[in-house]
C-alpha positions as semicolon CSV with decimal commas, in nm:
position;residue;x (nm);y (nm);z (nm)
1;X;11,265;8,401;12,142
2;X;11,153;8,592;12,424
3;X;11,166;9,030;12,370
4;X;11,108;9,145;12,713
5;X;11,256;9,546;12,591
6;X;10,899;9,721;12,485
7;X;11,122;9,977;12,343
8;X;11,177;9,753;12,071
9;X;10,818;9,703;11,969
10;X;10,562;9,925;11,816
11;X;10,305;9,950;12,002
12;X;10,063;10,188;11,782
13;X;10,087;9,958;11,488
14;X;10,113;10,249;11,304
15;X;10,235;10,199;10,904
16;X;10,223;9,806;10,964
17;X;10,042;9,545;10,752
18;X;9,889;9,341;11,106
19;X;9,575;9,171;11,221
20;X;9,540;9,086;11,576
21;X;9,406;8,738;11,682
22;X;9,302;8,760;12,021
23;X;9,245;8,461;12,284
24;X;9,434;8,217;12,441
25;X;9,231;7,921;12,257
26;X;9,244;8,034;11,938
27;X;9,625;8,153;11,926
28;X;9,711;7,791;12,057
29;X;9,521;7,650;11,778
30;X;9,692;7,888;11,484
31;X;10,028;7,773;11,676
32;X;9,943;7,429;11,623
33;X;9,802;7,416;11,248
34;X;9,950;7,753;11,064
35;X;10,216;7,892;11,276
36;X;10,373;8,041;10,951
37;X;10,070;8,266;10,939
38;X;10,205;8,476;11,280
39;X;10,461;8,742;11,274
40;X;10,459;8,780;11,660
41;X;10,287;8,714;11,986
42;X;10,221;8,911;12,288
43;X;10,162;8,761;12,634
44;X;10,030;9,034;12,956
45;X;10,289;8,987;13,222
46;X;10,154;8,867;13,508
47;X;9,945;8,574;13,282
48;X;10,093;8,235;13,426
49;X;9,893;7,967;13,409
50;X;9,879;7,614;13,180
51;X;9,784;7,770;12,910
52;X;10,031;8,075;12,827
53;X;10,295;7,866;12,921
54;X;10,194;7,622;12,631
55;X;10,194;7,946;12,425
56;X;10,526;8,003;12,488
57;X;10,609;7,635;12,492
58;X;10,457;7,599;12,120
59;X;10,623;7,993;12,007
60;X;11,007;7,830;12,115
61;X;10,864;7,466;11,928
62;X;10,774;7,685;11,584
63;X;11,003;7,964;11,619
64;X;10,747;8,260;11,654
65;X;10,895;8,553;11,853
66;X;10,693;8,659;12,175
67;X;10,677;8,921;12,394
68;X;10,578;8,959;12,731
69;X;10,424;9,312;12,769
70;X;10,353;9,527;13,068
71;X;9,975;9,615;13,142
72;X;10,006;9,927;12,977
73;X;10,166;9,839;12,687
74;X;9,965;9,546;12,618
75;X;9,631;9,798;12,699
76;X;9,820;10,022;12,368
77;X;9,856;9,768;12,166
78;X;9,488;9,622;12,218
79;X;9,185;9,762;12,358
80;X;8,961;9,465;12,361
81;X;8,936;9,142;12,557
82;X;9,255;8,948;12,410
83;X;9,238;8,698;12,776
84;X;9,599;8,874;12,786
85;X;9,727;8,695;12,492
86;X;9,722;8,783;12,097
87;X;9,872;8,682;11,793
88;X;10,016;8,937;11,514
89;X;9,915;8,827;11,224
90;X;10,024;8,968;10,866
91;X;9,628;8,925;10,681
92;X;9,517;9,283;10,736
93;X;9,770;9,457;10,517
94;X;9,655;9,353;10,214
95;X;9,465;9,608;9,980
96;X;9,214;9,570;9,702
97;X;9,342;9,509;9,391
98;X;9,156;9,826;9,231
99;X;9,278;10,076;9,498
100;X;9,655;9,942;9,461
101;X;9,634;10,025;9,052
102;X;9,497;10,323;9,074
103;X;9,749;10,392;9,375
104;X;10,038;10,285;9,134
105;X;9,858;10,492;8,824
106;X;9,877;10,793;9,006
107;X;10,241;10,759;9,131
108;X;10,094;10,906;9,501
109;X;10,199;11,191;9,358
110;X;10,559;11,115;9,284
111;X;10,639;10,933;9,583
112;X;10,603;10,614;9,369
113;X;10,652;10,481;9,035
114;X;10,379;10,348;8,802
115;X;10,487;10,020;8,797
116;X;10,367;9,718;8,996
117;X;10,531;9,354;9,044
118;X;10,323;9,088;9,009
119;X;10,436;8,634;9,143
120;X;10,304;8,389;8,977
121;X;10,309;8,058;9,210
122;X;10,651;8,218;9,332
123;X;10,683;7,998;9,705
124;X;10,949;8,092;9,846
125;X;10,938;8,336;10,157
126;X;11,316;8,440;10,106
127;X;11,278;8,561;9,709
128;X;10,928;8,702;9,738
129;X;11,127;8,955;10,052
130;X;11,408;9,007;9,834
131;X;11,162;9,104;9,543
132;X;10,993;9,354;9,771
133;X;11,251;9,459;9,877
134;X;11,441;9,540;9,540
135;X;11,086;9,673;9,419
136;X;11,035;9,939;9,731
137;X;11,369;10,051;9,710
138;X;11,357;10,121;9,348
139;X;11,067;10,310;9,357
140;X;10,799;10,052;9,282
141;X;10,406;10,122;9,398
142;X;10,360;9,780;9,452
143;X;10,305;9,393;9,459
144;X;10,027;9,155;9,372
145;X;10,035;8,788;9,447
146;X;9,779;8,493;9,446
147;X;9,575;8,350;9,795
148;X;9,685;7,992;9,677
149;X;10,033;7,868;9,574
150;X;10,177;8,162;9,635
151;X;10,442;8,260;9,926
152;X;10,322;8,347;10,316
153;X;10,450;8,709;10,352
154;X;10,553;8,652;10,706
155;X;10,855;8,641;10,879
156;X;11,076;8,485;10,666
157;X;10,964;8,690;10,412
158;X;10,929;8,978;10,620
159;X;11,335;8,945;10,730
160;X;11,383;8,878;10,394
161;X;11,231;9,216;10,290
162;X;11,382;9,431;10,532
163;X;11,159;9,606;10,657
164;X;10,989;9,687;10,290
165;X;10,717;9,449;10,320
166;X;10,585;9,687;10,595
167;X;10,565;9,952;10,361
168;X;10,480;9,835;10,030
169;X;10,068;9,810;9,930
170;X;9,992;9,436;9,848
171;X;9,700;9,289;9,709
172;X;9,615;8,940;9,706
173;X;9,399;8,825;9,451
174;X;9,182;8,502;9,371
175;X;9,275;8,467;9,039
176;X;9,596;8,615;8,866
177;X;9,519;8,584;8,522
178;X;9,156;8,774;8,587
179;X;9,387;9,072;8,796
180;X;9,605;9,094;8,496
181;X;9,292;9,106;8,282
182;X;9,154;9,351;8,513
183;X;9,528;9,573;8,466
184;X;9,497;9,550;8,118
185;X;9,160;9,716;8,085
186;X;9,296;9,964;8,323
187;X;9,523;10,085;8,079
188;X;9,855;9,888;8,212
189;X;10,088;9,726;7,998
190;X;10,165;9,332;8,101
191;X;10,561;9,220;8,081
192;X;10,660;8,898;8,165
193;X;10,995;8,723;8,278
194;X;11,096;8,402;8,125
195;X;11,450;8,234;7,963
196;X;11,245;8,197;7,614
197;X;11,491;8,271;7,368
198;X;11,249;8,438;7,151
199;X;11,151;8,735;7,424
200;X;11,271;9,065;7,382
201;X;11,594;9,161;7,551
202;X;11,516;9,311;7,808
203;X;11,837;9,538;7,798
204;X;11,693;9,719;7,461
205;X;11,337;9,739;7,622
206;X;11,194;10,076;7,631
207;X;10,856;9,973;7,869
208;X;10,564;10,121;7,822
209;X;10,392;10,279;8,189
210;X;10,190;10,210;8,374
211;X;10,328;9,871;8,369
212;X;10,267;9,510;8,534
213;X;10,584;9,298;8,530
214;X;10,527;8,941;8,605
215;X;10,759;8,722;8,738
216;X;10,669;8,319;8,740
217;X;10,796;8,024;9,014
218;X;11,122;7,922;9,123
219;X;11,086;7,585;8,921
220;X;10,892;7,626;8,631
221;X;10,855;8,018;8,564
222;X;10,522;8,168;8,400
223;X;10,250;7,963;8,320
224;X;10,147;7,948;8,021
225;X;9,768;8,080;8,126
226;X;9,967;8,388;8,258
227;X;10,240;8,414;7,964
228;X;9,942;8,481;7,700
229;X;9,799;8,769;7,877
230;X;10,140;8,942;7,886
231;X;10,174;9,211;7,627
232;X;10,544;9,087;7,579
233;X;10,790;8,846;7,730
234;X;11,129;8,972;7,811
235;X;11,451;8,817;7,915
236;X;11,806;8,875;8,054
237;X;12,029;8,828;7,767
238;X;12,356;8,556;7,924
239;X;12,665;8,634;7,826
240;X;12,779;8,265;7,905
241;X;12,589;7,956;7,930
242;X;12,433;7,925;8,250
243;X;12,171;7,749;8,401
244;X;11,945;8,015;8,495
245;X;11,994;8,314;8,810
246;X;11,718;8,263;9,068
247;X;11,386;8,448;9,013
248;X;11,459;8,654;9,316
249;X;11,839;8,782;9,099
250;X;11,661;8,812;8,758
251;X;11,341;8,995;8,893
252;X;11,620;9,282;9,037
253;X;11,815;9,317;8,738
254;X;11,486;9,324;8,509
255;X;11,327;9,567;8,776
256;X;11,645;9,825;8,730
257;X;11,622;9,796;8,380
258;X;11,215;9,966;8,407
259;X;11,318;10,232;8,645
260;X;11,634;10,314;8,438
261;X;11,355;10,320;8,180
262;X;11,117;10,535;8,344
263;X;10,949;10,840;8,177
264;X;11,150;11,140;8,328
């Protein structure tokens, strides 16, 4: 677990979604009650004492990467008193929900698409990466998700992403169904994913942008709070009978079928 190669790291932070949590104390307590909330840990050489060895003890226990970091490359990476040890977490990169639709409104000026993905109660670390992942690299502006029942965007979410996590704007709301409200009156247009028969296909949907397309949990898919404020429901038509494709397969193929609808 150990990354002794500073080359490796960056050490301006620059372009990443992090929060530092300094102190030896409190890192040893976010090791031992959330470690899924740390991307990465950095330890000042020359720090060996109890404590920093159960840091590094409790990083191999929970699989959390650390680092140990040469004076000057810890001094880059943090200017204030850290006691030589800090936690990287992933909290800071989120964005207000109001700047990230009028980021996605505006395209940032073509570098973007006006279209933003948005999990409902979708858990899993692995398909909320690939999601942002498929979203990012088709264009998307960006993803919402809920503060409760929701995935942890970090590592496993962050490998899972490839990179795209580190890029993409985020917001995490309170509420879902009051952000989707809050979309609506800002002139977006809500699509949801579900199986339903009775949705539109999604292959002979011409979307209407800016758009919100919302994609519901691994087990039980929208609910139905989050369904009625959709404008329409849409669905992969199956050429065979099949169970279902994971949310993290139908949210790409529904995703390319937007883009490929996109105004030109």
């Amino acid at each position: 677990m150990q990354q002794s190669d500073n080359s490796s790291i960056d050490l301006t932070a620059e372009n990443l979604k992090v929060n530092f949590l300094p102190g030896i104390k409190p890192v040893l307590e976010l090791l031992q009650s959330e470690p899924e909330r740390i991307d990465r840990v950095f330890i000042r050489k020359g720090r060996r004492d109890k404590l920093s060895n159960a840091v590094m003890d409790l990083c191999r226990e929970r699989h959390v990467r650390f680092d140990l970091l040469e004076d000057a490359a810890f001094a880059r990476l943090y200017r204030n008193n850290s006691q030589s040890v800090l936690a990287r977490l992933f909290d800071a990169g989120f964005i207000p929900l109001e700047s990230l639709l009028e980021f996605a409104r505006s395209g940032a000026n073509g570098e973007c698409l006006p279209l933003l993905l948005a999990l409902d109660q979708v858990a899993d670390p692995g398909n909320a990466g690939t999601l942002a992942r498929t979203l990012y690299a088709l264009g998307g502006a960006g993803l919402v998700i809920a503060k409760h029942q929701s995935a942890f965007l970090g590592g496993a979410a962050l490998k899972a992403s490839a990179g795209a996590l580190q890029k993409l704007p985020v917001a995490r709301v309170n509420n879902l169904a009051q952000a989707l409200d809050k979309a609506r009156e800002e002139g977006y247009t809500i699509y949801g994913g579900t199986a339903e028969a009775a949705a539109l296909d999604v292959f002979r949907l011409e979307p209407a942008f800016p758009a919100v397309l919302v994609l519901g949990s691994e087990d039980k898919g929208l609910r139905r709070g989050i369904a009625t404020r959709c404008s329409a429901l849409v669905r992969i038509p199956m050429y065979r009978k099949f169970d279902s494709l994971n949310v993290a397969q139908a949210g790409a193929i529904i995703l390319a079928q937007f883009i490929n609808s996109r105004p030109r």
